[in-house]
N, C-alpha and C positions, 0 to 999 in steps of 0.2 A: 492737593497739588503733589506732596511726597509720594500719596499714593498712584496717580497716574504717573510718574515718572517712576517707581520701582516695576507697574506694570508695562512699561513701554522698554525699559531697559530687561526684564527677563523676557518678554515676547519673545525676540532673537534667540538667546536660547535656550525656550521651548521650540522654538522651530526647528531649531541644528538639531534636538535632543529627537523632535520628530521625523526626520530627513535623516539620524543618523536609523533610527528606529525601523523605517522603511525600506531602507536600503540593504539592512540584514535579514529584513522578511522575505525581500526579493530573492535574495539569494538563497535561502531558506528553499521557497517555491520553487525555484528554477534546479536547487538539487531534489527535490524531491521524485521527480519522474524517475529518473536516476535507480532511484532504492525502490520505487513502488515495480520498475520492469526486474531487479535481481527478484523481489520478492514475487512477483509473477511468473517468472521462468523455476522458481522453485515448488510455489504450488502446483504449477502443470507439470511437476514432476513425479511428485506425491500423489495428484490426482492420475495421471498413468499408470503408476505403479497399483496404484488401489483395484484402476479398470481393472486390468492385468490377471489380478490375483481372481475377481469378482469374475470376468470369462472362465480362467481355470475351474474353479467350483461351479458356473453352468454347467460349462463341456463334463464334470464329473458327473455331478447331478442326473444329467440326462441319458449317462452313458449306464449311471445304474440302475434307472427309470425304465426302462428297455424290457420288455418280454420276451425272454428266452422263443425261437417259432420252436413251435412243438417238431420233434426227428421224426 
C-alpha cells in the first residue's frame, strides 16, 4: 500500500519533470534551423571561394596547354 501511494504521488512529478523536459527540446528544435541556415550560408561561401580558385587553375591549365600555331 506505501508503495503505490509513494508511486501515485511521484507520477505527477515525473510528469512536470517530463513536460518540463519537452518543452526545452522544443525549443532546442525550433532554434536550431536558425544555426543550421548561418552554418549553410557559410559553407556556400567556402564552397565558392574553393570553385573560384579551382576555375582560375582550369583557365591557367589550359592556357598553357595550348600549342604555340607554327609563324
Amino acid at each position: 500500500m506505501l508503495l503505490v501511494r509513494l508511486t501515485s504521488a511521484a507520477a505527477p512529478a515525473a510528469l512536470s519533470l517530463s513536460l518540463t523536459l519537452t518543452t526545452s527540446l522544443r525549443t532546442l528544435v525550433m532554434r536550431t534551423p536558425a544555426r543550421l541556415r548561418e552554418d549553410t550560408i557559410l559553407l556556400n561561401l567556402a564552397v565558392k571561394t574553393l570553385e573560384r580558385q579551382l576555375k582560375r587553375i582550369a583557365r591557367v591549365h589550359s592556357d598553357f596547354t595550348h600549342r604555340m600555331l607554327p609563324a
